[in-house]
PQR file of N, CA, C, O and H, with PARSE charges and radii, in Angstrom:
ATOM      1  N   UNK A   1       0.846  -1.167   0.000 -0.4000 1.5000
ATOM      2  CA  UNK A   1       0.000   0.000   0.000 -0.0000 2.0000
ATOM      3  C   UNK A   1       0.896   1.235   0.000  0.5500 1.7000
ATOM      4  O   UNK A   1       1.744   1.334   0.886 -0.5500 1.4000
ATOM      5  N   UNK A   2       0.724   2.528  -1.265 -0.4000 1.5000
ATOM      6  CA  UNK A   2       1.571   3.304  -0.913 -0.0000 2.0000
ATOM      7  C   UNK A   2       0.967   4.223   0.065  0.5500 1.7000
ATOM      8  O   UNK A   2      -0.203   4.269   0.444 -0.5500 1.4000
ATOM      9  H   UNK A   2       0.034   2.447  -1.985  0.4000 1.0000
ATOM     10  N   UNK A   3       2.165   5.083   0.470 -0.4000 1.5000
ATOM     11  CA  UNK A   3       1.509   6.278   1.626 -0.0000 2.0000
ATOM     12  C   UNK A   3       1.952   7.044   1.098  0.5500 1.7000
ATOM     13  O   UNK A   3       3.001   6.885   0.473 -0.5500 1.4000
ATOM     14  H   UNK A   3       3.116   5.046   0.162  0.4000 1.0000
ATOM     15  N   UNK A   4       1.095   8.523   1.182 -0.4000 1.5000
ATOM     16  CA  UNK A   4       0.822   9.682   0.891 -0.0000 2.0000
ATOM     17  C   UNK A   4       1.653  10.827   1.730  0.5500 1.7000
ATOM     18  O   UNK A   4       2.261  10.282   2.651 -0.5500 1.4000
ATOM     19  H   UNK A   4       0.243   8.652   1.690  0.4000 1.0000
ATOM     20  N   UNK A   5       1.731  11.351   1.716 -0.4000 1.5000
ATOM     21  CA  UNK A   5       2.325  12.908   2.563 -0.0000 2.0000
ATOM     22  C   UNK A   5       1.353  12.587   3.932  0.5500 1.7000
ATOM     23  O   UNK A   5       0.270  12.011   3.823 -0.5500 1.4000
ATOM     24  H   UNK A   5       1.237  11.794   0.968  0.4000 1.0000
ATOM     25  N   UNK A   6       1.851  13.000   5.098 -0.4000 1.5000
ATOM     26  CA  UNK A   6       1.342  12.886   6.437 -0.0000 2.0000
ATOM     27  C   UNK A   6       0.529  11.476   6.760  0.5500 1.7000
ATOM     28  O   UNK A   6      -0.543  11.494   7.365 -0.5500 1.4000
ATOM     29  H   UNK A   6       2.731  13.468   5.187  0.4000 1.0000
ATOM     30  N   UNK A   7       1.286   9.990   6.190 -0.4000 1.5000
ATOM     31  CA  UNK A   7       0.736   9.237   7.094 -0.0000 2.0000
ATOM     32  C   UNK A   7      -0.735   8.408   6.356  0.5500 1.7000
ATOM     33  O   UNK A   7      -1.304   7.409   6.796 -0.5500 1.4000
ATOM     34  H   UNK A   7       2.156   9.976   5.698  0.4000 1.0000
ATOM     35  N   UNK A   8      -1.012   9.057   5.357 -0.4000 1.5000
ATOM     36  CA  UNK A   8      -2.298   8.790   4.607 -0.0000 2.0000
ATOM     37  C   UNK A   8      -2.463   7.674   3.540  0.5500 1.7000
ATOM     38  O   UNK A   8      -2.105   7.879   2.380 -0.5500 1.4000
ATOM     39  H   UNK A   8      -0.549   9.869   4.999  0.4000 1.0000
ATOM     40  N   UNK A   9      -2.901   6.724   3.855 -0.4000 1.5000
ATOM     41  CA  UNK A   9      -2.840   5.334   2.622 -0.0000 2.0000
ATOM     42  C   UNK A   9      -3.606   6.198   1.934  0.5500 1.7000
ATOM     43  O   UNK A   9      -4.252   7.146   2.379 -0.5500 1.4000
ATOM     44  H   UNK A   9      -3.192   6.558   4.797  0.4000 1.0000
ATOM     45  N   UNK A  10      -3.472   5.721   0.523 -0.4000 1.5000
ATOM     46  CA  UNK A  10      -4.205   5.232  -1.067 -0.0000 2.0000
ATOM     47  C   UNK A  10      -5.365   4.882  -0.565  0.5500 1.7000
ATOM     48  O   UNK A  10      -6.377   5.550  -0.778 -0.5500 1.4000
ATOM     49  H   UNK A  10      -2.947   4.951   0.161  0.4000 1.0000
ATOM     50  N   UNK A  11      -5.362   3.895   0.093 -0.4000 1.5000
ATOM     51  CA  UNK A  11      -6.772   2.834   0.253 -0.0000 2.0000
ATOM     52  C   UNK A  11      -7.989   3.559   1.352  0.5500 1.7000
ATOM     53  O   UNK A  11      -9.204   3.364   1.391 -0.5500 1.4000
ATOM     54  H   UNK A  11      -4.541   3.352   0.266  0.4000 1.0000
ATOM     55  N   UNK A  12      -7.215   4.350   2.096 -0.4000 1.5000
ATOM     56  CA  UNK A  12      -8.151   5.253   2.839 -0.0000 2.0000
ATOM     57  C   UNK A  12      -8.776   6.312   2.508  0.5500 1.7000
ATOM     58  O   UNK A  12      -9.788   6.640   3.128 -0.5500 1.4000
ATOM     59  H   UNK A  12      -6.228   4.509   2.064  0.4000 1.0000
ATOM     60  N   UNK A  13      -8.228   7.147   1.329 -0.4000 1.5000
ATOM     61  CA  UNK A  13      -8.273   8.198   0.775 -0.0000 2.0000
ATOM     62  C   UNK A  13      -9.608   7.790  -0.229  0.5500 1.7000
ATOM     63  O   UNK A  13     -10.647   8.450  -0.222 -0.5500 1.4000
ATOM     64  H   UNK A  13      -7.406   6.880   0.825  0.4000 1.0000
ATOM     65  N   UNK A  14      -9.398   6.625  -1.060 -0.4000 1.5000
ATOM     66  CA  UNK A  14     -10.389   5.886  -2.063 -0.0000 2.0000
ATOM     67  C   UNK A  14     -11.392   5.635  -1.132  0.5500 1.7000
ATOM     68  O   UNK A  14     -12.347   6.327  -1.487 -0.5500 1.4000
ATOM     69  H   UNK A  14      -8.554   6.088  -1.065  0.4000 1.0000
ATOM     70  N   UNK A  15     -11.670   5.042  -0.177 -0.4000 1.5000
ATOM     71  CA  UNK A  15     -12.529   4.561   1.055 -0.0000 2.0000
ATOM     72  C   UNK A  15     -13.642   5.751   1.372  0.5500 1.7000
ATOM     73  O   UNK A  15     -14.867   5.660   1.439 -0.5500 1.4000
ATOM     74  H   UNK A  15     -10.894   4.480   0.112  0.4000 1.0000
ATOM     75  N   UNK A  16     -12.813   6.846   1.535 -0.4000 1.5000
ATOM     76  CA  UNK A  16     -13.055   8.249   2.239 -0.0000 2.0000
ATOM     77  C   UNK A  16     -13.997   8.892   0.906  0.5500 1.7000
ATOM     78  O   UNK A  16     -15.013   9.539   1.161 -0.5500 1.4000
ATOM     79  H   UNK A  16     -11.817   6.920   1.481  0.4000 1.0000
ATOM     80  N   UNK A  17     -13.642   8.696  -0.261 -0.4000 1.5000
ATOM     81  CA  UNK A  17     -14.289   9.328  -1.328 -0.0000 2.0000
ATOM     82  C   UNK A  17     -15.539   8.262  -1.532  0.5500 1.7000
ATOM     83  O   UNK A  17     -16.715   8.554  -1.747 -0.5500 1.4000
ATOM     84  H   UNK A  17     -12.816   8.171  -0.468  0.4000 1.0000
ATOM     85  N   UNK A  18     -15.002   7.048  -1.415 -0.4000 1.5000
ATOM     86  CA  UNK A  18     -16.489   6.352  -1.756 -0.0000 2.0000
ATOM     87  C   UNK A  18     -17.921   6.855  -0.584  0.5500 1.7000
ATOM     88  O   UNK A  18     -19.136   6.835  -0.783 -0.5500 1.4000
ATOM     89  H   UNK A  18     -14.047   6.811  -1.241  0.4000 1.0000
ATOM     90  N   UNK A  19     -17.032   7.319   0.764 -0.4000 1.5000
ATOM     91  CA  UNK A  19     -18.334   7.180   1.367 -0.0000 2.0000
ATOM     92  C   UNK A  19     -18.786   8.705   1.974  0.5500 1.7000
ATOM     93  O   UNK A  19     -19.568   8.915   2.902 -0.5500 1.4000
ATOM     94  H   UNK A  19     -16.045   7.334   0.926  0.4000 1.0000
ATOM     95  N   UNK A  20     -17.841   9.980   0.925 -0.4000 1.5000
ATOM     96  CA  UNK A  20     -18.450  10.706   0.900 -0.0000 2.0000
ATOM     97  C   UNK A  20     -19.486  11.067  -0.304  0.5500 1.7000
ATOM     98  O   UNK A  20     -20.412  11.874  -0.232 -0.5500 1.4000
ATOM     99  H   UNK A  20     -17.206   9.810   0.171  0.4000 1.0000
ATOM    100  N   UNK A  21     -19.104  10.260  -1.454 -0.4000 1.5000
ATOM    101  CA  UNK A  21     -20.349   9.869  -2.642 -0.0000 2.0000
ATOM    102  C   UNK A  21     -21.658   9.496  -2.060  0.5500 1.7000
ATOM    103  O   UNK A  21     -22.759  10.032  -2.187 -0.5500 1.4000
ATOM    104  H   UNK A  21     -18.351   9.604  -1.513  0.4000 1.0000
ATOM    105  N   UNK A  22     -21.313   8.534  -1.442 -0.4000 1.5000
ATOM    106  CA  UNK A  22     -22.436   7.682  -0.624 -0.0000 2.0000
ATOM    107  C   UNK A  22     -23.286   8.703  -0.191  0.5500 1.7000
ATOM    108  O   UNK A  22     -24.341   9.147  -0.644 -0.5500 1.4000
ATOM    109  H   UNK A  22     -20.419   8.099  -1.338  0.4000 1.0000
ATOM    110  N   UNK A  23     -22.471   9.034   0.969 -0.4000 1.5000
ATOM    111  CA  UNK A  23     -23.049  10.205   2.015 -0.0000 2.0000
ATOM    112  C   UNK A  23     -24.247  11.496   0.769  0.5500 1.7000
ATOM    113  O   UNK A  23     -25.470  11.619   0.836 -0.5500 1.4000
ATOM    114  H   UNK A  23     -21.614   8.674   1.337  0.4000 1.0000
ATOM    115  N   UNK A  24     -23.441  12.097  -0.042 -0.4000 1.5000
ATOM    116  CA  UNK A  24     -23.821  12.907  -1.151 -0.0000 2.0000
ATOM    117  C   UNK A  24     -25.238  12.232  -1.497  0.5500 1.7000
ATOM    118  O   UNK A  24     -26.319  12.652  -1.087 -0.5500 1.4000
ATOM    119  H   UNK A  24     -22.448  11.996  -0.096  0.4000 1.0000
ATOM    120  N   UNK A  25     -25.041  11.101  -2.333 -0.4000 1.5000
ATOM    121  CA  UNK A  25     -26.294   9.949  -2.960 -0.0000 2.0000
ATOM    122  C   UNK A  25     -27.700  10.110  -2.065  0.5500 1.7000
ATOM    123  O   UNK A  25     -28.843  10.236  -2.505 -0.5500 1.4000
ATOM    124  H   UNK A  25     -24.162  10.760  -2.667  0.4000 1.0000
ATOM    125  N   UNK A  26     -27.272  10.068  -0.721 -0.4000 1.5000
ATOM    126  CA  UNK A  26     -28.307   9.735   0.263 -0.0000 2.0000
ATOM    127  C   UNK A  26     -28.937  10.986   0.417  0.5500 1.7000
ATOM    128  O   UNK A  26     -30.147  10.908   0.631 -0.5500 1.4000
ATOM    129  H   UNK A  26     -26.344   9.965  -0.364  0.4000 1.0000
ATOM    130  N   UNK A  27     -28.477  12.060   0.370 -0.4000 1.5000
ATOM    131  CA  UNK A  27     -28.708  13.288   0.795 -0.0000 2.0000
ATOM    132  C   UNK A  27     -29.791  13.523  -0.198  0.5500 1.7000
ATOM    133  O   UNK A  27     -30.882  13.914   0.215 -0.5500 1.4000
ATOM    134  H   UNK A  27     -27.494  12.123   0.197  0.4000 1.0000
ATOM    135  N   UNK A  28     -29.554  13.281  -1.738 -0.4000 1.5000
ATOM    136  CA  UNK A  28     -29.999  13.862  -2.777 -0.0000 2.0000
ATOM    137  C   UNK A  28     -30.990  12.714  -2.650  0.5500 1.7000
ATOM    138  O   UNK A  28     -32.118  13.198  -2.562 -0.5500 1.4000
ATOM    139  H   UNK A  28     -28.667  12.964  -2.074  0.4000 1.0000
ATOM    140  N   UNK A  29     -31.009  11.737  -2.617 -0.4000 1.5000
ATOM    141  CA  UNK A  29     -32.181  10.974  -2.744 -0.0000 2.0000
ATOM    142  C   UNK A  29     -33.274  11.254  -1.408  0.5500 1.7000
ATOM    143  O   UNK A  29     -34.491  11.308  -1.585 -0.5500 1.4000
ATOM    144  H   UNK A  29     -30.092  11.344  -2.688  0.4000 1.0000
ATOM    145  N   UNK A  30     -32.720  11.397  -0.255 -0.4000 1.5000
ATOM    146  CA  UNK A  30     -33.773  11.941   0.687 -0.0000 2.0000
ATOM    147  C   UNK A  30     -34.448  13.323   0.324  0.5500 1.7000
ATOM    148  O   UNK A  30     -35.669  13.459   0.400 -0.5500 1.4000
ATOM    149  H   UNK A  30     -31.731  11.354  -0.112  0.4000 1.0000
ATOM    150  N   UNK A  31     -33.876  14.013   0.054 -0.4000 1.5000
ATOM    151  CA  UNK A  31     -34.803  15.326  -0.838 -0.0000 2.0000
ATOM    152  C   UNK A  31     -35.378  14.824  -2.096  0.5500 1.7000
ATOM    153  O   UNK A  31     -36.111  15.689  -2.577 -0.5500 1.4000
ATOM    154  H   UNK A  31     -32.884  13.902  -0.007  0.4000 1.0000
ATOM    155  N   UNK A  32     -35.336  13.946  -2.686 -0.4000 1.5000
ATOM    156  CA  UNK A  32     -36.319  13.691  -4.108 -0.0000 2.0000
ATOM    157  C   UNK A  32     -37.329  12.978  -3.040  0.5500 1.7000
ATOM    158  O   UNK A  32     -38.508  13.066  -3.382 -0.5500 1.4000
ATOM    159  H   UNK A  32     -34.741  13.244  -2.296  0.4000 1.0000
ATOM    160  N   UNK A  33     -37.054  12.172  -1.608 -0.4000 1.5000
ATOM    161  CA  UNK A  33     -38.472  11.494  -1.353 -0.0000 2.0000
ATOM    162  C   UNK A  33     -39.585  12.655  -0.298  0.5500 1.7000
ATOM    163  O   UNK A  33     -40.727  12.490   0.133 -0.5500 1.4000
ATOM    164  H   UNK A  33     -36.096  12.100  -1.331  0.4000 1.0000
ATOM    165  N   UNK A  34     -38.858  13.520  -0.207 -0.4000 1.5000
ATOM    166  CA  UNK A  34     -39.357  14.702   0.691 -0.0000 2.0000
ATOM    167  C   UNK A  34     -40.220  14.893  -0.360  0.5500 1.7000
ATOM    168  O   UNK A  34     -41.448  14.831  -0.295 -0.5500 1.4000
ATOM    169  H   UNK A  34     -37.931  13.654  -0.557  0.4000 1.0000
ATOM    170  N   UNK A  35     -39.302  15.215  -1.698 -0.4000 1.5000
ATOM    171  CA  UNK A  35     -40.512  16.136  -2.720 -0.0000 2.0000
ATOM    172  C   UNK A  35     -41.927  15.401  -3.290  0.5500 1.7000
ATOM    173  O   UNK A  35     -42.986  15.788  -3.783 -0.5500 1.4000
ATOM    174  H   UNK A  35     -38.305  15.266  -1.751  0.4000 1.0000
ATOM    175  N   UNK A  36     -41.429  14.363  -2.997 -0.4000 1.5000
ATOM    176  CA  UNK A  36     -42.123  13.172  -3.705 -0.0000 2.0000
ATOM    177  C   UNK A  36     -43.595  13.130  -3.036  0.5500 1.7000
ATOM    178  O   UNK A  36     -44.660  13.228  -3.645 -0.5500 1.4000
ATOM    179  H   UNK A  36     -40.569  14.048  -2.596  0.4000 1.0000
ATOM    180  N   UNK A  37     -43.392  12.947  -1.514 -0.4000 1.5000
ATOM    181  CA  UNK A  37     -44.449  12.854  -0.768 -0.0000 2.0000
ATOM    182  C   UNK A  37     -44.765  14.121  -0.424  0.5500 1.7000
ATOM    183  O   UNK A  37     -45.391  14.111   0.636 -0.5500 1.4000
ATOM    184  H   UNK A  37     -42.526  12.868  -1.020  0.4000 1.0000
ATOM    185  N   UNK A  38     -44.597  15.267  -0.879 -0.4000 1.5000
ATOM    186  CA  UNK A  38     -45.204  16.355  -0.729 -0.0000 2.0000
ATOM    187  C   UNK A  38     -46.312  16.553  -2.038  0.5500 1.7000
ATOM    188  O   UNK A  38     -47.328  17.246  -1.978 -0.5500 1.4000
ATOM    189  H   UNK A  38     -44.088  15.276  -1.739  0.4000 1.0000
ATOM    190  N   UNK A  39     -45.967  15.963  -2.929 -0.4000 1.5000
ATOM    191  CA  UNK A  39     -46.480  15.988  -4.327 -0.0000 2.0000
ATOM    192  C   UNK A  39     -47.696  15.097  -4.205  0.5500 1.7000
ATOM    193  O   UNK A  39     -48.787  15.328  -4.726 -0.5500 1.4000
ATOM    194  H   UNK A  39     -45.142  15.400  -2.977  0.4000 1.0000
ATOM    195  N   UNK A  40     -47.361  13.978  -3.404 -0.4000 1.5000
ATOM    196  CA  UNK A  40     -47.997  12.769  -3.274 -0.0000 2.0000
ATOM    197  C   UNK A  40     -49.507  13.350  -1.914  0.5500 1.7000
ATOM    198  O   UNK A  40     -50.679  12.972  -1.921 -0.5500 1.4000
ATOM    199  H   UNK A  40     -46.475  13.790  -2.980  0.4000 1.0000
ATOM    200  N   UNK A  41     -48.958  14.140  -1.127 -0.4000 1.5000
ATOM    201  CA  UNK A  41     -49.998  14.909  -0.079 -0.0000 2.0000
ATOM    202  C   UNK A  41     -50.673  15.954  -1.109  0.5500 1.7000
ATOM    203  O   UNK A  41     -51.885  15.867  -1.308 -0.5500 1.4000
ATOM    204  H   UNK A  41     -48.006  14.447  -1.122  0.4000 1.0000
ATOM    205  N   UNK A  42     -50.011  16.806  -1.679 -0.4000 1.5000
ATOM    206  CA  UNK A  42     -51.075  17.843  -2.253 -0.0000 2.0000
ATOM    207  C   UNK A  42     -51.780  17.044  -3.270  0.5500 1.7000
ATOM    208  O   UNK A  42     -52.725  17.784  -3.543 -0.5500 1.4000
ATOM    209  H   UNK A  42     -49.026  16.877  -1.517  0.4000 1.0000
ATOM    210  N   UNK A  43     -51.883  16.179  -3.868 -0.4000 1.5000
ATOM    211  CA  UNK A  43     -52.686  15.296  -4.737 -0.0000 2.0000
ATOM    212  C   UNK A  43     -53.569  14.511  -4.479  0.5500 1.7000
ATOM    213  O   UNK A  43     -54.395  14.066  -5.275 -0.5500 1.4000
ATOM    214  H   UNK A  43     -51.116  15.577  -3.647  0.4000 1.0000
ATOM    215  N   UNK A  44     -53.457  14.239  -3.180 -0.4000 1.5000
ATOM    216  CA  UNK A  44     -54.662  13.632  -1.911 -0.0000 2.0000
ATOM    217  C   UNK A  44     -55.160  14.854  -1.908  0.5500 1.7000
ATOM    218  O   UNK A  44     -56.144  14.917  -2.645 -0.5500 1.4000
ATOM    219  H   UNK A  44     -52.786  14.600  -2.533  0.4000 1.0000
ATOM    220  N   UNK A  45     -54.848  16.046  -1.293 -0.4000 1.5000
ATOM    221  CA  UNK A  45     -55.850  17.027  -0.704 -0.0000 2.0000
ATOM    222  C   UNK A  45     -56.233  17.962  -2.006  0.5500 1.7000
ATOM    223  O   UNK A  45     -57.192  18.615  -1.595 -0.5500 1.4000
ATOM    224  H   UNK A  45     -54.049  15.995  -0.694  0.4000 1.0000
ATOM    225  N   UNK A  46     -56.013  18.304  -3.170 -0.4000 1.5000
ATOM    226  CA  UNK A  46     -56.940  18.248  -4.178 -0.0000 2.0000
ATOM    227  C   UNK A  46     -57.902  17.189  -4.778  0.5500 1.7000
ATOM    228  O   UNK A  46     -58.854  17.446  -5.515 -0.5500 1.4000
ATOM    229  H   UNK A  46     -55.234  17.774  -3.504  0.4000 1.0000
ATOM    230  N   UNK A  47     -57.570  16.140  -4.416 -0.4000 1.5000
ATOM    231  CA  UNK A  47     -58.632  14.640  -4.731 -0.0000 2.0000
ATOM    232  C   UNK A  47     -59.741  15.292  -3.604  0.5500 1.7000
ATOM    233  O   UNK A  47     -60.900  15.495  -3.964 -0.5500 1.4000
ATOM    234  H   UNK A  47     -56.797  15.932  -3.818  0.4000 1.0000
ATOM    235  N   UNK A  48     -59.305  15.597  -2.245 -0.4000 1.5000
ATOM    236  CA  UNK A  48     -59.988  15.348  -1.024 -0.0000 2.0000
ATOM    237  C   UNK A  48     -61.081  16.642  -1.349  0.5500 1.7000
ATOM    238  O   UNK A  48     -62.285  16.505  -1.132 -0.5500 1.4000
ATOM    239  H   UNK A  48     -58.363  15.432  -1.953  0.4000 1.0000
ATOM    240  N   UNK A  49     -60.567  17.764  -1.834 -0.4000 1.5000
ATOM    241  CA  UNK A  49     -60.786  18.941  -2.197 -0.0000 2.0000
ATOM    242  C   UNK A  49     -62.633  19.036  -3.091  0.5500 1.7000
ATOM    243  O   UNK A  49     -63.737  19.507  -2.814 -0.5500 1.4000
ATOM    244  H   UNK A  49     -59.589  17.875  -2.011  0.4000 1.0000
ATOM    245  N   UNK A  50     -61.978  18.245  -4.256 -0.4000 1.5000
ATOM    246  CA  UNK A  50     -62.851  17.950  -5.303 -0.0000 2.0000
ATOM    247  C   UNK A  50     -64.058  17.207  -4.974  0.5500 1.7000
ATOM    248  O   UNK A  50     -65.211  17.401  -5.361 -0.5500 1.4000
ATOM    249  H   UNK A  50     -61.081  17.862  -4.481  0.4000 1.0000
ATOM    250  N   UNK A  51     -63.584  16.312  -4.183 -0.4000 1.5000
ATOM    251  CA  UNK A  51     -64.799  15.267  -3.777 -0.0000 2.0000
ATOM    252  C   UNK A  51     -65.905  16.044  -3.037  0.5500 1.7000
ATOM    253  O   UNK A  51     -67.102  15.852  -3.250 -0.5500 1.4000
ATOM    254  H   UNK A  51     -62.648  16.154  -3.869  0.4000 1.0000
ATOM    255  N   UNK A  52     -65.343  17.076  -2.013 -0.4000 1.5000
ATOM    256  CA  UNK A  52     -66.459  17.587  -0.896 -0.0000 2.0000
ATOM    257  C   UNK A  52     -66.732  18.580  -1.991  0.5500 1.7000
ATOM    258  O   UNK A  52     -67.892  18.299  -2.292 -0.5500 1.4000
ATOM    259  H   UNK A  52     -64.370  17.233  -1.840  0.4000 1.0000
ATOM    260  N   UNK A  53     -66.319  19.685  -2.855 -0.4000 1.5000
ATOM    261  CA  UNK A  53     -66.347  20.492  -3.663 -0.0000 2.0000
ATOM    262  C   UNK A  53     -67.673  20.090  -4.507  0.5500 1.7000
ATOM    263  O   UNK A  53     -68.807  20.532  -4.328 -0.5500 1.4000
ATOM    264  H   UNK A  53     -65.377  19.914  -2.610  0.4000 1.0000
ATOM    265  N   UNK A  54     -67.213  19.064  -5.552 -0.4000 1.5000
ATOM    266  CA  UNK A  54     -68.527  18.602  -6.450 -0.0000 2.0000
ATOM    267  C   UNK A  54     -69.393  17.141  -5.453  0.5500 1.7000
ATOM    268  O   UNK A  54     -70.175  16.365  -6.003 -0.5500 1.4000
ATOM    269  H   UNK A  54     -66.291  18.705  -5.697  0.4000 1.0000
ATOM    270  N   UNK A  55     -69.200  17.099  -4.688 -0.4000 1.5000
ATOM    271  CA  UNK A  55     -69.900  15.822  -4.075 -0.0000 2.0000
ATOM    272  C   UNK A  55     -70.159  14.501  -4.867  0.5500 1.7000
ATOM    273  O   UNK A  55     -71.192  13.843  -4.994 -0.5500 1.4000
ATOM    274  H   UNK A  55     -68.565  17.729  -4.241  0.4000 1.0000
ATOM    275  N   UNK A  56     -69.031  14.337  -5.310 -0.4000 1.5000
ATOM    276  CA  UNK A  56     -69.292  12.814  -6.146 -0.0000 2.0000
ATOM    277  C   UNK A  56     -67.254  12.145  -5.812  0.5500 1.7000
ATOM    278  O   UNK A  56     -66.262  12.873  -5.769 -0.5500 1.4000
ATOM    279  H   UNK A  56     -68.192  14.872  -5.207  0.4000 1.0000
ATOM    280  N   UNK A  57     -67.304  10.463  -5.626 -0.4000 1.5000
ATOM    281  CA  UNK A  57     -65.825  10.232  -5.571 -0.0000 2.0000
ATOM    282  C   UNK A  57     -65.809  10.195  -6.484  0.5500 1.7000
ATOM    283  O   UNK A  57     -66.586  10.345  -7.427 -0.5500 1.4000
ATOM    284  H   UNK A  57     -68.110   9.872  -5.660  0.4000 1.0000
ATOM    285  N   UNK A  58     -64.577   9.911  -6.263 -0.4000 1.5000
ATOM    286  CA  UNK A  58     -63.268  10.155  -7.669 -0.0000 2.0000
ATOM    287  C   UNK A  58     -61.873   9.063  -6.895  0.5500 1.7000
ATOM    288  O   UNK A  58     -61.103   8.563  -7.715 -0.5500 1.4000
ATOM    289  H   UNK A  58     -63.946   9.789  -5.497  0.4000 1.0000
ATOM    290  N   UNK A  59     -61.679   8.825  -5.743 -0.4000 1.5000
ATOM    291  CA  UNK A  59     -60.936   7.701  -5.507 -0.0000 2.0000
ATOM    292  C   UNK A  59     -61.812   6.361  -6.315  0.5500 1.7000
ATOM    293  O   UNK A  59     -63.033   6.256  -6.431 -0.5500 1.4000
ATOM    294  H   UNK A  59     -62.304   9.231  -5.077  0.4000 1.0000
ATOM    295  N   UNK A  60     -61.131   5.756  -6.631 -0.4000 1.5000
ATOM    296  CA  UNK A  60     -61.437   4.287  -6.703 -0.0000 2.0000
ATOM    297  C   UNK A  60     -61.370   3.510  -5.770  0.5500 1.7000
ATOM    298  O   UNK A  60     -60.331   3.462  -5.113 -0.5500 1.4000
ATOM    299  H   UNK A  60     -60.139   5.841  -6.536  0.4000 1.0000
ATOM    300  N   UNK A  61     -62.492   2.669  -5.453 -0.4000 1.5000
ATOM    301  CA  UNK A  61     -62.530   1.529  -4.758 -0.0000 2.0000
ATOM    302  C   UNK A  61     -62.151   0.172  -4.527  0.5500 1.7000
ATOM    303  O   UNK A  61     -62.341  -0.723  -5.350 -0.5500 1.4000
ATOM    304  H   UNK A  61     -63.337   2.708  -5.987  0.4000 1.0000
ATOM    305  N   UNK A  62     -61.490  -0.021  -3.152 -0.4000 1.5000
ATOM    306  CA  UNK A  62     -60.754  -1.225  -3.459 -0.0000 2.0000
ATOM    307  C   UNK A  62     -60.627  -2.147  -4.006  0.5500 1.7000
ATOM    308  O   UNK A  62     -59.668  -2.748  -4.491 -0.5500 1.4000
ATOM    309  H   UNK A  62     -61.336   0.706  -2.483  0.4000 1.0000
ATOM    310  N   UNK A  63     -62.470  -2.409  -3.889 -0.4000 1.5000
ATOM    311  CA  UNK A  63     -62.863  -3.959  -4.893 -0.0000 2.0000
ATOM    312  C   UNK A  63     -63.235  -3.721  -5.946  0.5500 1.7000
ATOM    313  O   UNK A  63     -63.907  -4.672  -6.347 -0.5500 1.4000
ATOM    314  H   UNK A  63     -63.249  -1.920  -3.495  0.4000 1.0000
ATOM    315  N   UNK A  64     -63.143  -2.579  -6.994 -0.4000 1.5000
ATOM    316  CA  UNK A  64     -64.217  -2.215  -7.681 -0.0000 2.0000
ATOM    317  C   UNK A  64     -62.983  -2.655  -8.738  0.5500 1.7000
ATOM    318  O   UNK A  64     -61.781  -2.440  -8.581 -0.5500 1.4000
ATOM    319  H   UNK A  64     -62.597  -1.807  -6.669  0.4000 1.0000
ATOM    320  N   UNK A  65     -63.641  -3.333  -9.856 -0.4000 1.5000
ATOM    321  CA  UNK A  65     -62.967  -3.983 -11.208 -0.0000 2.0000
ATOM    322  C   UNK A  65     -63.564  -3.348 -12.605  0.5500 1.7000
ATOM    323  O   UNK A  65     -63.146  -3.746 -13.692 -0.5500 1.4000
ATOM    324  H   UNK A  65     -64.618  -3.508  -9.983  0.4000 1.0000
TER
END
């Protein structure tokens, strides 16, 4: 394994980048599921909206084929 200036492997440095990618990945994917289920709530409460609004559903029913 070579070493770096102050003590620092190769293999730690590669290690260190993979799991600040990681770290990065997670970040960005927890904000796409934030947005997701915010998108996913205002689309319930315009469904929820509409229904009391015109008084007829518009969900579909569990059993209904």
């Amino acid at each position: 394994m070579k070493k770096l200036p102050g003590n620092v492997s190769v293999e730690k440095t590669y290690r260190d980048d993979d799991r600040d990618a990681l770290l990065k990945r997670i970040r960005e994917l927890e904000i796409e599921l934030r947005r997701t289920e915010m998108a996913r709530d205002a689309y319930e409460e315009m469904i929820r909206l509409a229904e009391q609004y015109y008084n007829i559903p518009i969900r579909k029913k569990s059993g209904a084929k």
